[in-house]
N, C-alpha and C positions, 0 to 999 in steps of 0.2 A: 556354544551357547544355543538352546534350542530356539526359536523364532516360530512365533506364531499369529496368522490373523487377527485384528482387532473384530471384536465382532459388538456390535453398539449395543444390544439387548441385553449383553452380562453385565454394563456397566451403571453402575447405580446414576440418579440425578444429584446432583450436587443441593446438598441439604440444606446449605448456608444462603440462599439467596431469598429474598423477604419475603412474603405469599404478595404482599400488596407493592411489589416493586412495577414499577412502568417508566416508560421515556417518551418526553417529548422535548422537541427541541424549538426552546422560546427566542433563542440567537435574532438580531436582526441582520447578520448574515446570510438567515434562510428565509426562500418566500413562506407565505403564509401554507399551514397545511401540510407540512411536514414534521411525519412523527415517527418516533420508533419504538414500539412497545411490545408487551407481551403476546398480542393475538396475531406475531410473526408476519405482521406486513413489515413493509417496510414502503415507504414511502418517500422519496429526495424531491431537491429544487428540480429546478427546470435544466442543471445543470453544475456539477459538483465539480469545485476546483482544490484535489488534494496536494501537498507540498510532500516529495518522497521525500524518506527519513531528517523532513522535517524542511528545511530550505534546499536542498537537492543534497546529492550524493554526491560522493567524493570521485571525481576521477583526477587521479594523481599525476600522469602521466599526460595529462590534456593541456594543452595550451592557452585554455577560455580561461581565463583567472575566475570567473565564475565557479567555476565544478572543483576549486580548493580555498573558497573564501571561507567556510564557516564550517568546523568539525560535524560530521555529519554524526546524527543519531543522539544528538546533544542538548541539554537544557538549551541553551544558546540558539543550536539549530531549531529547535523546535519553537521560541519568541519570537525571533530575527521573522521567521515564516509566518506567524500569525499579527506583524505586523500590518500584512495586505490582505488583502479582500478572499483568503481562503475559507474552505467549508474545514476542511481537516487537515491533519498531518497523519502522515502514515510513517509506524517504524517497526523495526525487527524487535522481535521477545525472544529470549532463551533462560531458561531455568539452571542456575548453578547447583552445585554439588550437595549445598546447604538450601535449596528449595527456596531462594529467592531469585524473580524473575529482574531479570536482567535488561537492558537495552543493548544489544548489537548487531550487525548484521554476516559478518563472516563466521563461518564456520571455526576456524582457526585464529590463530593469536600469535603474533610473532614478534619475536624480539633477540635482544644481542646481549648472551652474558659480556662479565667483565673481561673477558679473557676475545673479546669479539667473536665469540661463533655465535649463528645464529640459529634460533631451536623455537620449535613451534609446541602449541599446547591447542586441545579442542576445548573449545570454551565453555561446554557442559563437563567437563572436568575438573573444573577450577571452583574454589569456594568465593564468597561474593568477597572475602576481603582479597584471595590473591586475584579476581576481577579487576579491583581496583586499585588495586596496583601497578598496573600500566597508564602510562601517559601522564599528565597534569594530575598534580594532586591537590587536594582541597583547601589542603594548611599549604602557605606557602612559605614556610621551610624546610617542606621535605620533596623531596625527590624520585618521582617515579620512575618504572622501572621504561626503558625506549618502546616504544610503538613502532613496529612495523607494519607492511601490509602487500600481503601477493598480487601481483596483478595478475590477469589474466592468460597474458602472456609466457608468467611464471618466473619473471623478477619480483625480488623481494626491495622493496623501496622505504625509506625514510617515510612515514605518515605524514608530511608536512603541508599547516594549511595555517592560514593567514591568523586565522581566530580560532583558537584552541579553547578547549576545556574539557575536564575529567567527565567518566565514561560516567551514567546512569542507571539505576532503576527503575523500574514501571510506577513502585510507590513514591519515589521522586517526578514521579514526570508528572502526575495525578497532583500533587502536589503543588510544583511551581513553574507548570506550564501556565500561561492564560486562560482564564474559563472567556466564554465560551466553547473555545477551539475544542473540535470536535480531536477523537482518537482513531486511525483504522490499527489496529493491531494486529500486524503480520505473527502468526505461531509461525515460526521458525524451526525448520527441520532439515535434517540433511539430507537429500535427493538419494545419495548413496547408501542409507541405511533404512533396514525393515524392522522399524519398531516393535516390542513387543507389546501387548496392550495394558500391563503392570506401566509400563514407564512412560506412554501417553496419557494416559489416564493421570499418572500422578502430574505432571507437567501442565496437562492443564486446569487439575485443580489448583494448583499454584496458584498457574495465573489469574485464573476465575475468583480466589479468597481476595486476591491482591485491587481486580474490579471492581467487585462488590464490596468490599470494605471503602475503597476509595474514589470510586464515579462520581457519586450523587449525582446533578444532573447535566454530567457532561455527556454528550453525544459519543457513544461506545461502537466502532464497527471490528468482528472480528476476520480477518483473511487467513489464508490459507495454501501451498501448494499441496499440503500433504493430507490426500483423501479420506483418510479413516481419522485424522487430526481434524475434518468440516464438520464429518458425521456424528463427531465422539461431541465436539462443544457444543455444538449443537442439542443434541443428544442431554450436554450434563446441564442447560440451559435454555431460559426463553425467553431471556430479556433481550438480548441484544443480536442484531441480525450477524449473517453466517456468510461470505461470498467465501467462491470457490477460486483461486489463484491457477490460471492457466498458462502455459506457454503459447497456445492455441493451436497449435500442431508444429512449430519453428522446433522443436526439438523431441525427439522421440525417446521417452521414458521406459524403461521395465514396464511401469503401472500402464494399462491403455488407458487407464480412467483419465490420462494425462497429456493425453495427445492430441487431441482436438475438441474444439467447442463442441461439436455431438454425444461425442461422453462427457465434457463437462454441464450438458444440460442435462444428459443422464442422471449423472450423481447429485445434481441442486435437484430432480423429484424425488427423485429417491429418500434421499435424508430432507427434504423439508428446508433447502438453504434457498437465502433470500434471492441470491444472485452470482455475478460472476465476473473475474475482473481478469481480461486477457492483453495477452503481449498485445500491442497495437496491431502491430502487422500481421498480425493471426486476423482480426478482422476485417482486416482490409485485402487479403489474399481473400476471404471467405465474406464479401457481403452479406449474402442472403441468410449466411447465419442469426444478422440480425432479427433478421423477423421470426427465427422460429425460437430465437431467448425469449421478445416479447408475446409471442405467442403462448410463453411455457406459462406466462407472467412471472416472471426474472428482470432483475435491474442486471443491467450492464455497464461498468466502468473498464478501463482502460491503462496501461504501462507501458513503458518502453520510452526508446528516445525520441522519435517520435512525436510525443508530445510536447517537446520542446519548440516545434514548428507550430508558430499561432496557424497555420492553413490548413494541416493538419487536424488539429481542433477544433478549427472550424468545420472542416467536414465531419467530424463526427459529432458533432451537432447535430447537420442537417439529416442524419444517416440513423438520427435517435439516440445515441449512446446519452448517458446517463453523468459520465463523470471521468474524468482525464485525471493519471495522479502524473505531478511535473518535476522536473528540477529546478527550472527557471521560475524561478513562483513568482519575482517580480514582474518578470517579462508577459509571462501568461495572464496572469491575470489584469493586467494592463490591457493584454490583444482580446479579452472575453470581455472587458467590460466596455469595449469597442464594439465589436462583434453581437452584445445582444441588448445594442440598445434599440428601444422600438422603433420602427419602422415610423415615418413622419405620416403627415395625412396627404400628402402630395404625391403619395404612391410609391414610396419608396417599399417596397413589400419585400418581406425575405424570397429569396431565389429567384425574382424576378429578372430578366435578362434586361439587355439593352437602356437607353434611357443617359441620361447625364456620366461623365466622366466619372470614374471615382476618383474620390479623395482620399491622401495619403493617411494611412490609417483605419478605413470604410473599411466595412463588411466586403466580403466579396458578393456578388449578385450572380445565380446561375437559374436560369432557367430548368423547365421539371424535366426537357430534353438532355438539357447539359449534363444534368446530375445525374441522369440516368447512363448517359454514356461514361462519367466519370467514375463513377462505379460498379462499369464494367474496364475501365480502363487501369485503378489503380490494382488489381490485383496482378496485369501483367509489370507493370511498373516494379512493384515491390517485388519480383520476380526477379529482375534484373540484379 
């Protein structure tokens, strides 16, 4: 099969989106002043607390009962999380065989015929009904087929988690998620494969008919690790902003576009994307990166586990970052709304050194020395 560049300029604009279409987001989740529209700003709080694939991801194999209480990627997962005080939920899209976009996040699909062997399917393969066909089904007299899922390590394990329910759509979730709650919509691509630009192109008009039929005025962000997948939505759109998904140099890709925040600022001027949401520890090996995203005028959010550490989040706070996506969404935003309450009149100021004990729970207080050596200090840390 021949393979060839996406090149953005062959690819028409998506016709379907309204001439008078705009966003702004009226949430009292967000401070005042934040909007998202067509004249490709983009604009956030003072600090965005996303729930990954909705109340955190699954780690199956983890001992936290946390990380397999609520099926990830799920109607379920995605309320449970808009419970608390989040800006968004972020989840994985893929497009079935029959051009309806899908919610999941592995690449593969696995399960146990009757005869017990176990056999995998790629999940742009499958039509949206054999999709759903796995796991919990929706009538409950019928029987799906078993859910598997590979770990890392490359055991295939029973999917098991406290609070189960059947897989999803994008037009479902659009549906009977909670409005406000905002969307980041990871396009979902396999690292291992060079798309042709027939089969990007159709994928994301998929999911673009699927937005624009069913947004209205919910808070739309789309992501991305797959570069000419930023350029191309971008490209077939201008209603909703564009970040660029990075490992931040923790893993080295074929694409260079992929390896470090210096080409991922690259490619956000390049295509006109709003911003860029990196592995944690890419920025924090790379401080000074921060300031030449803000310089490029790019918002910067943040991934990894990581984030799971309210001290963590606190630093990138004071370091500027823009928006943390968590797994702990209870925990997190429990530690931020601790963290950025104001400062009293008695001088309790942010970064301020010295002064009264803290209090269990208190911001951390660092001086503009502290902080400056702490950020030359965490990149040998994360080193370790």
């Amino acid at each position: 099969m021949a393979l060839k560049a996406v090149h953005v300029s062959d690819v028409p604009n998506l016709d379907h989106v309204p001439e008078n279409a705009s966003f702004s987001l009226y949430s009292s989740r967000f401070s005042k002043g934040v909007d998202i529209g067509r004249t490709t700003s983009f604009k956030e709080p003072k600090f965005l607390v996303i729930g990954h694939r909705g109340n955190g991801m699954n780690m199956l194999q983890s001992t936290d009962l946390r990380m397999k209480a609520v099926k990830e990627n799920t109607i379920l997962s995605f309320n449970t999380a808009g419970k608390y005080p989040i800006d968004f939920i972020e989840f994985d899209v893929q497009v079935t065989t029959d051009g309806c976009p899908i919610i999941f996040h592995d690449n593969f699909i696995y399960s146990q015929d009757n005869q017990g062997t176990i056999y995998e399917k790629r999940v742009t393969d499958l039509s949206l009904s054999e999709f759903l066909s796995y796991g919990p089904q929706r009538e409950a007299a019928s029987e799906g087929k078993t859910l598997l899922r590979k770990t890392k390590d490359g055991k295939i394990i029973n999917w098991a988690v406290e609070s189960d329910e059947p897989p999803c759509t994008l037009e479902e979730a659009f549906e009977k998620v909670i409005p406000p709650l905002g969307f980041n919509i990871e396009l979902k691509f396999d690292d291992h494969i060079v798309y042709q630009q027939e089969y990007l192109s159709h994928v994301l008009q998929s999911i673009l008919q699927v937005v624009v039929d069913h947004a209205k005025e919910r808070p739309v962000i789309f992501s991305t690790f797959q570069p000419d997948a930023a350029l191309l939505v971008k490209k077939l759109q201008a209603t909703y902003p564009v970040f660029f998904l990075t490992n931040g140099g923790n893993e080295i890709f074929y694409d260079v576009r992929r390896n470090s925040l210096e080409e991922a600022i690259k490619l956000c001027l390049e295509g006109g994307l709003q911003g860029i949401v990196s592995e944690v520890r890419g920025v924090f090996r790379n401080p000074g990166a921060v300031n030449k995203i803000k310089e490029s005028k790019l918002s910067l959010m943040t991934y990894g586990k990581l984030n799971n550490v309210a001290e963590a989040v606190y630093m990138q706070h004071l370091m500027g970052i823009e928006g943390v996506i968590v797994d702990l969404v209870k925990e997190i935003t429990e530690a931020v709304s601790k963290m950025m309450t104001k400062p009293s009149e008695e001088g309790d100021i942010l970064m301020q050194g010295g002064g009264e004990e803290q209090g269990e729970g208190s911001r951390p207080k660092f001086s503009q020395k502290e902080l400056a050596f702490l950020l030359k200090l965490i990149p040998e840390l994360i080193q370790q």
